[in-house]
SEDRENPA-821417 format. One line per 10 residues: number of its first residue (from 1); their letters; for each residue x, y, z of C-alpha. Coordinates in nm, 2 decimals, always signed. Example, Ala and Ser with C-alpha at 12.3 -4.5 7.8 and 13.67 -1.06 7.14 Angstrom:
# SEDRENPA-821417
1	as	+1.23 -0.45 +0.78; +1.37 -0.11 +0.71
//
This chain:
# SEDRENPA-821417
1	xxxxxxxxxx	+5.54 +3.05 -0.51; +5.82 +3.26 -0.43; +6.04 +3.46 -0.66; +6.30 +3.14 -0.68; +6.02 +2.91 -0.78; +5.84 +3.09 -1.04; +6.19 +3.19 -1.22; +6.29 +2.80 -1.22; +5.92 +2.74 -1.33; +5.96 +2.96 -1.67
11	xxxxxxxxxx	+6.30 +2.82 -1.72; +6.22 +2.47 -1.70; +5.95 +2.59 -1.98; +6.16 +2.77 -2.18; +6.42 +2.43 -2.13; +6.13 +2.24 -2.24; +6.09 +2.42 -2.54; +6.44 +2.35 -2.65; +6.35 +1.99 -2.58; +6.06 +1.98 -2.81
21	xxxxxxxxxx	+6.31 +2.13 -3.13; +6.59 +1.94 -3.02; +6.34 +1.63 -3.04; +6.22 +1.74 -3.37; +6.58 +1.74 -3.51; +6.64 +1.40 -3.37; +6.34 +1.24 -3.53; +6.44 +1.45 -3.88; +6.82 +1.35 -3.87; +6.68 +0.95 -3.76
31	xxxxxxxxxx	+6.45 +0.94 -4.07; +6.66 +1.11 -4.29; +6.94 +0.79 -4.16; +6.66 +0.55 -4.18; +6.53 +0.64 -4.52; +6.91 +0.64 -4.65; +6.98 +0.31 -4.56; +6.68 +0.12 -4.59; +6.73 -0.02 -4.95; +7.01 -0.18 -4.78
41	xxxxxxxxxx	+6.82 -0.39 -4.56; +6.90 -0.71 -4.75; +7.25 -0.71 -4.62; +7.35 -0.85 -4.28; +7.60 -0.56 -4.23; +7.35 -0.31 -4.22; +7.23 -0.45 -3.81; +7.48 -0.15 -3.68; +7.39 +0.16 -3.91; +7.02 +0.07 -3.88
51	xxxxxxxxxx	+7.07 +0.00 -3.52; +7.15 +0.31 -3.46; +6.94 +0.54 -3.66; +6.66 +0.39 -3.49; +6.76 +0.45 -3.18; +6.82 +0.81 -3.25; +6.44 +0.85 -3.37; +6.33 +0.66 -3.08; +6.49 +0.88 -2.86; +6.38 +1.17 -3.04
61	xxxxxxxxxx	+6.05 +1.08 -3.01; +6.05 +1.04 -2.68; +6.25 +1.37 -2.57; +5.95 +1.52 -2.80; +5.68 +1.35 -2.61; +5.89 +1.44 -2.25; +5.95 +1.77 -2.35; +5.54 +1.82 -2.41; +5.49 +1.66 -2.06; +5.75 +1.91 -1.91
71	xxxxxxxxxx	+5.58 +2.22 -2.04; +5.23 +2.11 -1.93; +5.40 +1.98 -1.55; +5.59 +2.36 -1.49; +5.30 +2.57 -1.67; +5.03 +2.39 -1.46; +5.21 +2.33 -1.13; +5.14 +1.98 -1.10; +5.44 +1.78 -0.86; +5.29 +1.47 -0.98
81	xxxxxxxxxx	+5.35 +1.54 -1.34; +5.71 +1.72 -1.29; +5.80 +1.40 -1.04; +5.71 +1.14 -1.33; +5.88 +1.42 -1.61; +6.21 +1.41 -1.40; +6.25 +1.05 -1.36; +6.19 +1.00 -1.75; +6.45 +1.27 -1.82; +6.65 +1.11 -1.57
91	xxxxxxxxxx	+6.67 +0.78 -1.79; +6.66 +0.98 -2.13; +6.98 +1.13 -2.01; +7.14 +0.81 -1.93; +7.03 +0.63 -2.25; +7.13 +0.91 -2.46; +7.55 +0.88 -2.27; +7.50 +0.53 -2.31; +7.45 +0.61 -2.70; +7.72 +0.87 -2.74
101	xxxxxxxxxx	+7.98 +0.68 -2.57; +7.91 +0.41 -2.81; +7.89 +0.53 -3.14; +8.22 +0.78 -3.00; +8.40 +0.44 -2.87; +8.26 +0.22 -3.21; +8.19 +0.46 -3.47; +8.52 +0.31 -3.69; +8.34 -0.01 -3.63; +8.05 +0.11 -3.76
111	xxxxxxxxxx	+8.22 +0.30 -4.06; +8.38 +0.02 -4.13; +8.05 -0.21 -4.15; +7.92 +0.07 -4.37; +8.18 +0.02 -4.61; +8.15 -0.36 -4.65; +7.76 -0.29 -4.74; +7.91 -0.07 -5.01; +8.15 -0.34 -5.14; +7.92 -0.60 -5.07
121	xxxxxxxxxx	+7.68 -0.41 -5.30; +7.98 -0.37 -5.58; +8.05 -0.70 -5.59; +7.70 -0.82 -5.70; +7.62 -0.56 -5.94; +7.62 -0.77 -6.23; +7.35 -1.01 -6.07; +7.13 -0.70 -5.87; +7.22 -0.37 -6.00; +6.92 -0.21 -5.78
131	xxxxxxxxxx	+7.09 -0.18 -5.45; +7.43 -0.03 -5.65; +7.17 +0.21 -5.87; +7.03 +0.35 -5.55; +7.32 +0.39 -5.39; +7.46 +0.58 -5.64; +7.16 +0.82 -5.69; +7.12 +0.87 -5.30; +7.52 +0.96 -5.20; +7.52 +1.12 -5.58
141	xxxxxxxxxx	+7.85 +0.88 -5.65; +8.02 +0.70 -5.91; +8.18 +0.32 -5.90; +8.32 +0.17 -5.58; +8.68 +0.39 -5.58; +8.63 +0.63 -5.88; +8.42 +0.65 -6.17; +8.68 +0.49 -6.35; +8.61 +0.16 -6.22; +8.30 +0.15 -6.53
151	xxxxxxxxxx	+8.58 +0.15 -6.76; +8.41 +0.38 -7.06; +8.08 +0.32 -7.01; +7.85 +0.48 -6.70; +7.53 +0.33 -6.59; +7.25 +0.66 -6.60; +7.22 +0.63 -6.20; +7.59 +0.79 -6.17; +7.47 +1.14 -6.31; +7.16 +1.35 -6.28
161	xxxxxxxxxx	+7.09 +1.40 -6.64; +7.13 +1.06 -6.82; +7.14 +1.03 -7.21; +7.03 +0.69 -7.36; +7.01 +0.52 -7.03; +7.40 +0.61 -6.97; +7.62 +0.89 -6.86; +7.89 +1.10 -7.06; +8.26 +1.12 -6.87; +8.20 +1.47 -6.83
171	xxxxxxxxxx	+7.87 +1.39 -6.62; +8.13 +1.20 -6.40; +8.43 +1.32 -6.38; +8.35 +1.55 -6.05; +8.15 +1.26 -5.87; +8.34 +1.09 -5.63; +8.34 +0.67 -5.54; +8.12 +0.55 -5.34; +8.34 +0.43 -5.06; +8.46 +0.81 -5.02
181	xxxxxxxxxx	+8.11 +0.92 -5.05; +7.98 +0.71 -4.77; +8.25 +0.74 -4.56; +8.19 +1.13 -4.57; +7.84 +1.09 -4.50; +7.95 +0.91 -4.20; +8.18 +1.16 -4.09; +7.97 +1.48 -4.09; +7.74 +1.27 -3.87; +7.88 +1.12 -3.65
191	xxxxxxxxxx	+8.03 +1.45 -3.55; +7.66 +1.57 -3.53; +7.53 +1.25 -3.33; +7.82 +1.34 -3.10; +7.86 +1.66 -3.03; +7.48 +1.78 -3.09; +7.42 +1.46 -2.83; +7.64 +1.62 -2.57; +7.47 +1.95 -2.59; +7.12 +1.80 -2.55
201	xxxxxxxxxx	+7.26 +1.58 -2.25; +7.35 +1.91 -2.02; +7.03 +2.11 -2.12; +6.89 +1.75 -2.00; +7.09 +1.77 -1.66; +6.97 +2.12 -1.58; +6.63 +2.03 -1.66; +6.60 +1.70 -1.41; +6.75 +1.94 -1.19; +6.46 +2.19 -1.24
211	xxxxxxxxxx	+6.25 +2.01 -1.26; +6.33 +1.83 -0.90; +6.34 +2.17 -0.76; +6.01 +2.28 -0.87; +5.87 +1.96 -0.80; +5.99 +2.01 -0.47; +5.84 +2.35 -0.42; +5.47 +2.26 -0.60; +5.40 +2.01 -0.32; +5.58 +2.27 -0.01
221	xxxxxxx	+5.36 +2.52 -0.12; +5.02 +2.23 -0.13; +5.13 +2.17 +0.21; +5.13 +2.53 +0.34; +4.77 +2.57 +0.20; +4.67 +2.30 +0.40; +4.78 +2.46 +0.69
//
């Protein structure tokens, strides 16, 4: 292998490499969506959010898995391997657009079916105080606008140090309502689904390109040793 080929062969590696962190991020930031959300499940709104956590581990697994293929494909030489590695990263990168456009298109759709869970859940506190408890503990908030919305008293799940099975109004005072807590949570997000999506989506591009040109050159270079 000439010069050319064995300087795309350690950068599709080193590419590869990125993959497999970039995957790992994917499958932490989708669990840690998955794991928020789950308590939720009850509710018919939740279909989007969960929707699309999932497919953001899903796709993290599979650019983790890819990414492992890659590695072994340029290290070993083998065109069948880098052949099968490119046409999977070929549809990775397509799937992955397909889910950046959408949640850049939809994501005030999907902020606002968040935001119906949360009043959904506010509305039926008196008969299941669960799903309002744990939503309070995970976003670390306090009634649906403002802690205000208790009146005087505070259930213990709106502060971190409860006394007597309720919090005092200094405990409170600095939480913010749930509907602002969730929608930040959404915001910082969606921001990293989109932007941290786009990045992985060109290191993807160069890599199918790589990886087409190595491909390429494995099997020119069987074919010379035949010769």
């Amino acid at each position: 292998m000439d010069c050319g080929g064995v300087f795309v062969k350690y950068v599709l590696f080193i590419f590869n490499i990125l993959f497999v962190i970039c995957g790992i991020l994917l499958i932490t930031f989708g669990s840690i969506m998955v794991s928020t959300i789950k308590d939720f499940s009850s509710m018919d709104e939740t279909f989007t959010a969960n929707s699309v956590a999932i497919i953001i581990l899903v796709l993290g697994c599979l650019i983790f898995l890819v990414a492992f293929m890659g590695c072994c494909g340029a290290i070993r030489e083998d065109a069948c391997c880098l052949t099968t590695y490119s046409s999977v990263m070929m549809v990775l990168l397509i799937s992955q657009l397909v889910l950046i456009i959408y949640v850049w298109v939809d994501h005030v759709q999907i902020q606002q079916s968040l935001e119906k869970i949360v009043e959904t859940i506010w509305q039926q506190r008196k008969t299941d105080s669960i799903l309002l408890d744990t939503m309070q503990r995970t976003f670390k908030c306090c009634g649906l606008h403002r802690f205000s919305d208790y009146g005087v008293s505070y259930p213990a799940s709106c502060c971190d140090s409860p006394s007597n099975g309720t919090c005092g109004l200094t405990a409170v005072m600095l939480r913010p309502g749930c509907l602002d807590a969730v929608d930040s949570f959404w915001d910082t997000n969606v921001n990293i689904i989109k932007y941290a999506g786009l990045g992985v989506t060109a290191i993807e591009l160069v890599a199918f390109i790589f990886g087409c040109c190595l491909a390429n050159q494995t099997r020119n270079s069987a074919r010379r040793q035949n010769y």
